[in-house]
N, C-alpha and C positions, 0 to 999 in steps of 0.2 A: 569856750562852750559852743559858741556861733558855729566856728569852725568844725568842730566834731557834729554836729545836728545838721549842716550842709553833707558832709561826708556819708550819715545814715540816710539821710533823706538820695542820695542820691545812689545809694547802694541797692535802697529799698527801692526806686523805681525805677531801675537797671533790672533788677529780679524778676518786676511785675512784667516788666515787657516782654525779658527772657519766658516767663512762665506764659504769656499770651503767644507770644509767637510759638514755641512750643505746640501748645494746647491747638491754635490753629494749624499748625501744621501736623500735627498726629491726628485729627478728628475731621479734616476736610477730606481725606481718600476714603474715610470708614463710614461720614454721611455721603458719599456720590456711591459709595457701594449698595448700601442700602436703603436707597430711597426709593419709592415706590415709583412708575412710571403712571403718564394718565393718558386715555384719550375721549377726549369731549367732540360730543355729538356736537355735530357744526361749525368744528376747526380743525378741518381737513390737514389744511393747505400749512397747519405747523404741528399736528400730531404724526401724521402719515395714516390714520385710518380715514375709512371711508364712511359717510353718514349718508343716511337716506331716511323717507319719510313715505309711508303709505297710508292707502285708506286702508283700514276694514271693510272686506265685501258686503256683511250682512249689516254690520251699526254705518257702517261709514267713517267711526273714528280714527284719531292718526293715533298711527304705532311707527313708533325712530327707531332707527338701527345703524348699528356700529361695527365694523367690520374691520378684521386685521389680521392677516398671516393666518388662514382657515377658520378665525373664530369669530362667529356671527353673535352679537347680543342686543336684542331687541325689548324694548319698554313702552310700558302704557300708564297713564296716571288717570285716576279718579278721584273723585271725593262727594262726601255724603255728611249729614247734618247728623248730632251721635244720636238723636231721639229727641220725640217731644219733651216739654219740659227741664231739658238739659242744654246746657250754654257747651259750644265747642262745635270741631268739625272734624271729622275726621280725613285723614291722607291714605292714598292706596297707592300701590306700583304694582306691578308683576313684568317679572325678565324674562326672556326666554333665552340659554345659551347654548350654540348650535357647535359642536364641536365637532369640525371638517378637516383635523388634523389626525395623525397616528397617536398620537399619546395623548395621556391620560390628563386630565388638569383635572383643578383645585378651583371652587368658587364657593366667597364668603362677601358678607355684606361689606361692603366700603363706605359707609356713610352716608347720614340724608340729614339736610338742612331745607332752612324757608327764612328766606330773606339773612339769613347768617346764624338765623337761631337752629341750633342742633334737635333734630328731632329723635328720639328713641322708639325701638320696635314696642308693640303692645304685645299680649300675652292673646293668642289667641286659640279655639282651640271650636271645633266642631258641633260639639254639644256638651254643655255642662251639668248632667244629669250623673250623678255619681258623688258630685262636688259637695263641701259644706258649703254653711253662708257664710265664710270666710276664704275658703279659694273662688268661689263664686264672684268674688266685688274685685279679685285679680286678672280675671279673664274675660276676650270677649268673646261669645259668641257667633261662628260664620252666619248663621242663621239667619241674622238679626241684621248683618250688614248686607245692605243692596250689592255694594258693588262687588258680592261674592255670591250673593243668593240668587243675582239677575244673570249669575257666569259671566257678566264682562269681564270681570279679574276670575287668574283660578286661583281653587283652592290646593294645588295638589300642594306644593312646598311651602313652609316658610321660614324667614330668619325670626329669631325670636331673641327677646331681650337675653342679658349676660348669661350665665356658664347654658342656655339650652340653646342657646345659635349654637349653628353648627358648619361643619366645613364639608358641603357636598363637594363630591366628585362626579367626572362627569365622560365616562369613557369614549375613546376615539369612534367617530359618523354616529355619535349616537346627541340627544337633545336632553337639556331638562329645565322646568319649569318653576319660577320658586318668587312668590310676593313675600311683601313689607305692608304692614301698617302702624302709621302712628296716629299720635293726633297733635293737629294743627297748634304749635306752644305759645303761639302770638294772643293777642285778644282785639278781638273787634277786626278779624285779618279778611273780610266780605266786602265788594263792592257791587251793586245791585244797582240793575237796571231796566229796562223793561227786555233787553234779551236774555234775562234772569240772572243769577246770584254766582258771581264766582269770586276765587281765594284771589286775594290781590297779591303782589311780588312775585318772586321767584322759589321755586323748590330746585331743589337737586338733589338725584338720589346717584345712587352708584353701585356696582357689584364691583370685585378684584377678584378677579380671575389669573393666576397664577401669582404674578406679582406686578400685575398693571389694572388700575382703575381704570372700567369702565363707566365715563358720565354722563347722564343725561339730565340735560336745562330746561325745566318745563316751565313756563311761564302761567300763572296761575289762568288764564283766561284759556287757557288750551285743554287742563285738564278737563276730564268728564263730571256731568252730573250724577254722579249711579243714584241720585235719591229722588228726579222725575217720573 
């Protein structure tokens, strides 16, 4: 009986290996085919694009940019307290993608984290006048938030949570413009001092533009106050 239970035992993991080896070799050419590419603002020298960092003429704030093979995309972050009486913060970006190519691309949100926790888009929407008071407590209001009412961020596009994101396109010399807002998923994520109150950690947001991520590393003490 020894002898027969060595014999399956050793048939059985003859198979297991045959089926891993297998399995890694038929699914390693079809993950390097479609995995997505990135390039992160401020790693030049191992993505091949190019990062740069301005002021704003009129605020003075910095706006990063990413550049590769005609296509310029540029980002800014904010953030603002959601309202008196209410605990939270909210997160803004706005991208701007400059398409200096002859064809056409594709651009759809690629992700935003803070400190590893996954942020999700809010529902936001211009004015809520029309609404009940149950789509009303889904949406927010541009109005309401600084960092769109004061135009540091624009309002023109945005990505919005599941099946209403959408995949803008973006025709050859021509530009377009499209924020995110979420809110801040950490708790107690402030550290304050007397040069005033910013998100502590790291965010990263990202747009994918054909099929390569664009990243941008915002460290919380960089982003803006839109609620001074």
């Amino acid at each position: 009986m020894r002898s027969t239970m060595r014999r399956t035992l050793a048939v059985t993991l003859a198979v297991l290996a045959f089926t891993f080896l297998t399995f890694a070799q038929n699914d390693l050419p079809t993950f390097r085919v479609e995995a997505v590419s990135a390039f992160v603002w401020g790693a030049d020298n191992r993505s091949g694009a190019e990062s740069s960092s301005i002021r704003d003429p009129v605020t003075g704030n910095a706006i990063h940019k990413l550049s590769h093979a005609g296509i310029e995309v540029s980002s800014r972050a904010g953030f603002e307290s959601i309202g008196l009486g209410a605990v939270g913060e909210l997160l803004s970006f706005t991208t701007t993608i400059v398409n200096n190519t002859e064809s056409e691309i594709s651009v759809r949100h690629g992700g935003t984290s803070v400190d590893g926790h996954a942020a999700l888009p809010l529902s936001v929407v211009r004015t809520n006048k029309g609404l009940n008071k149950g789509e009303r407590k889904e949406v927010w209001e541009l109005r309401k938030m600084s960092c769109f009412s004061s135009g540091f961020l624009s309002n023109e596009s945005f990505f919005l949570p599941g099946a209403s994101s959408k995949v803008f396109t973006v025709a050859p010399n021509t530009a377009l413009t499209v924020s995110f807002v979420t809110q801040d998923p950490r708790h107690y994520p402030f550290l304050c001092s007397a040069e005033g109150c910013y998100p502590t950690g790291t965010m990263r947001f990202s747009v994918t533009v054909n099929t390569t991520d664009f990243v941008f590393v915002w460290p919380g003490r960089s982003s803006v106050n839109c609620g001074k």
